[in-house]
C-alpha positions in Angstrom: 88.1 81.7 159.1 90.6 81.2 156.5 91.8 77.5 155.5 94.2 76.4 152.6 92.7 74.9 149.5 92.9 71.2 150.8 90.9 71.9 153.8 88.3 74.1 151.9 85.8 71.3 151.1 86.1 69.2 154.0 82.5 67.2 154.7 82.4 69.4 158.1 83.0 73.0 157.2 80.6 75.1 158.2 78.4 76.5 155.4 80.4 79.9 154.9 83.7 78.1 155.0 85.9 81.1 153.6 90.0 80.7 152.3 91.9 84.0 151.7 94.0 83.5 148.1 96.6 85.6 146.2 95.0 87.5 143.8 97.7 86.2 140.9 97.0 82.4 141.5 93.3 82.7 142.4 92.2 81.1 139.1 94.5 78.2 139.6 93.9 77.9 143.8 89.8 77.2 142.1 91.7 74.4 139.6 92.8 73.3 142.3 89.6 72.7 144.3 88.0 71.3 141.0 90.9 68.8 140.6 90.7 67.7 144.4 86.6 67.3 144.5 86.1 66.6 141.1 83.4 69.2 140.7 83.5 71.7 138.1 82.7 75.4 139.3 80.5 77.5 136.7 81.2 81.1 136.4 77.8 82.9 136.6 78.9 86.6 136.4 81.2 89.2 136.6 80.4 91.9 138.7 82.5 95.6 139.3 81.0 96.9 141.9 81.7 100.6 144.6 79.2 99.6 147.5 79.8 99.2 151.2 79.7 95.5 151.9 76.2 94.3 153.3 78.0 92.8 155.9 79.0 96.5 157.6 77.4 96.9 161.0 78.4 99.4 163.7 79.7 96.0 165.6 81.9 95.5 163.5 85.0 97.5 162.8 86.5 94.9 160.4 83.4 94.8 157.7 82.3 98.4 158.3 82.8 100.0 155.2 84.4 97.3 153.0 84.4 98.2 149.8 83.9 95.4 147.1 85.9 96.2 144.0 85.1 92.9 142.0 83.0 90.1 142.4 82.6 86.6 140.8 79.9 83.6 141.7 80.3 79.9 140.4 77.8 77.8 140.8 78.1 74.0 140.8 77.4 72.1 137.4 74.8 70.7 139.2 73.4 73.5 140.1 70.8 75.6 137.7 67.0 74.7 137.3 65.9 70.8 137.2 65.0 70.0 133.9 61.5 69.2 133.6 60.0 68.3 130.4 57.0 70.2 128.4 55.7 67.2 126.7 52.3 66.3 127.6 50.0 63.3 126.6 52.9 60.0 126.1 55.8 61.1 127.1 58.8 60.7 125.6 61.7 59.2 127.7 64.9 61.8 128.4 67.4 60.3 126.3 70.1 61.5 128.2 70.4 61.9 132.0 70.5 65.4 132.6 73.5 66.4 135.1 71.0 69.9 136.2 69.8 68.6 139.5 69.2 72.0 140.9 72.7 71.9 143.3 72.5 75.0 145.7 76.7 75.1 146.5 78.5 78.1 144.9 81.5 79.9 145.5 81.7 83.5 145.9 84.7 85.2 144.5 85.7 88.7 145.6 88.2 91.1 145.6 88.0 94.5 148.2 89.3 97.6 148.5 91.0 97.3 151.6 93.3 94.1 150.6 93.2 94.3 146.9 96.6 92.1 146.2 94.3 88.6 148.2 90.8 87.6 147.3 88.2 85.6 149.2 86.6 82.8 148.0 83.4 82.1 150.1 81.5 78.9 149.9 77.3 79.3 150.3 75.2 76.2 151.0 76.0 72.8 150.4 75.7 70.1 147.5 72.5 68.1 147.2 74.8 65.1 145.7 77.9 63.3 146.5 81.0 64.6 144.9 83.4 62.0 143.8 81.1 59.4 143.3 80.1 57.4 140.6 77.1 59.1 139.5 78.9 62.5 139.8 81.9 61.5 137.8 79.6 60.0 134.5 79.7 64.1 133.9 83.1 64.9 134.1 85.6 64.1 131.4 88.9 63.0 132.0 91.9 65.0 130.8 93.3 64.9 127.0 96.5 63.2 128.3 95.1 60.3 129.7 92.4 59.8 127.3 95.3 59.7 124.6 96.9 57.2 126.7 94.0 54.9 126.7 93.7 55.2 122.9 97.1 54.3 121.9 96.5 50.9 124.6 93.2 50.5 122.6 95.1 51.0 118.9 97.5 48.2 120.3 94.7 45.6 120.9 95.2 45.3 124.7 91.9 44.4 126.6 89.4 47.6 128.9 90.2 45.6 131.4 94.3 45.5 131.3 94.1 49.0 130.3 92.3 50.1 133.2 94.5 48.6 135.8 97.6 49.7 133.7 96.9 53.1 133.7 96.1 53.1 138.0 99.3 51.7 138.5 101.2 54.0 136.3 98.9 57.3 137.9 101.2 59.8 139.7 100.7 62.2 142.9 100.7 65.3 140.0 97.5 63.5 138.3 94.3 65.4 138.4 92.0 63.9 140.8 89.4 62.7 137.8 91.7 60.5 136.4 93.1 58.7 139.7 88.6 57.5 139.6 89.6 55.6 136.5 86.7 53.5 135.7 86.0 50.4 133.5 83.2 52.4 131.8 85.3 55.4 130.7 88.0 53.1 128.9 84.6 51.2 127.1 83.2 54.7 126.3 86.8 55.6 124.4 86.8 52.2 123.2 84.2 53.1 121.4 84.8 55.5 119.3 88.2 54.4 118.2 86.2 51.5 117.0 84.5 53.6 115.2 87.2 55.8 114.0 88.8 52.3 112.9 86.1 50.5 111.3 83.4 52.7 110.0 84.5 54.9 107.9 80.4 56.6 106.9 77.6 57.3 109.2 75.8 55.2 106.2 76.5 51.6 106.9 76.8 50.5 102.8 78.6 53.6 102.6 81.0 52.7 105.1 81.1 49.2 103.6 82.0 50.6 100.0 85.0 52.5 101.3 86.2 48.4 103.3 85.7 47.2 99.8 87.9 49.7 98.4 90.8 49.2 101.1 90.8 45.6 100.8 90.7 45.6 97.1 93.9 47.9 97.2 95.2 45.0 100.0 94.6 42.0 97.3 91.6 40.9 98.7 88.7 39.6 96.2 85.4 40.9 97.1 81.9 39.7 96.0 79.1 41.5 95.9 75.5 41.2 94.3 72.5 43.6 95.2 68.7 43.2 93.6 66.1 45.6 95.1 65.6 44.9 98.8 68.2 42.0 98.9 71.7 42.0 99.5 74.6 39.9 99.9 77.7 40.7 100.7 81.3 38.5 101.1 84.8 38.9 101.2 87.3 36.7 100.9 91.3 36.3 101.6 93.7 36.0 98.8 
């Protein structure tokens, strides 16, 4: 059954949900699925093959001696092995939530002999998650543009919050399906580190202190400072 890219990840497809694609614009057709489901499709190998399809029996005229000139498979970025730690005795807590959840969906890729100008892109089993949602999306980044967008808002002093809804209004049909999920917590994760771009300037914090002291000295500001052994004051003060 062939479908256009829109329809290809319904909820009710069947599991070997197939779409027939132009071989020039196959690469962006799969963009496009990634923009529309905001899942991210992993290229697990490149394959050049001369075999009769698998899928050749004497019933079948059509797949009898199909001859697969190229094949790729991407797998969801869910998908490969659950992570499962080796520690042993007190564990150590994952510091970061892994996004490997062993996902099963994956798209076949392949070009044959018989129609080498199309390609068919064949969906296998279904995800064990829920694209789109708020869990899934804490993995995906959102593109440079808007992310540049939300940083000159930040440099400008407006607020996450007005930033946020700014940005949704201002969103267009053309905009990759990522960024129409805007959320609160992706504005505060770029907020972030522009503070950090803006205020500390040395992963050592008197180090990073040193340098304010120097850019407010050059600004007229009088600065203070005494240190003795394990104490330390600090002030700074307006001219």
């Amino acid at each position: 059954m062939s479908t256009s890219s829109a329809q290809f990840y319904s909820a009710n497809v069947s599991e070997f949900e197939t779409m027939n694609v132009d071989k020039a614009i196959w690469e962006v057709e799969l963009k496009k699925l990634e923009d529309s489901t905001c899942v991210h499709w992993t290229n697990k190998g490149f394959k050049i093959k001369e075999i009769v399809s698998s899928n050749a029996t004497e019933s079948s005229s059509v797949d009898r001696n199909k001859t697969i000139l190229w094949s790729k498979k991407y797998i969801c970025h869910h998908g490969s092995n659950v992570y499962v730690s080796k520690a042993s005795g007190n564990h150590r807590p994952i510091q970061k939530e892994s996004k490997k959840i062993g996902c099963p969906a994956c798209i076949m890729v392949t070009c044959y002999r018989s129609d080498p100008e199309f390609v068919i892109f064949e969906r296998k089993s279904t995800h064990n998650h829920v694209p789109r949602s708020y869990v899934d999306l804490k993995f995906i980044s959102l593109s440079d543009a808007l992310r540049r967008k939300i940083k000159a808002f930040l440099q400008y002093e407006f607020s996450r919050k007005e930033i946020r809804s700014c940005l949704l209004q201002e969103i267009d049909e053309d905009a990759e399906e990522r960024d129409e999920l805007l959320h609160y917590d992706d504005v505060h994760n770029i907020w972030l580190s522009v503070a950090k771009d803006m205020f500390k300037f040395k992963e050592n914090e008197f180090e990073s202190l040193k340098v304010w002291e120097e850019k407010l000295t050059a600004t007229n500001y009088k600065v203070l400072s005494y240190s003795m052994e394990n104490t330390f004051y600090y002030g700074i003060i307006s001219s």
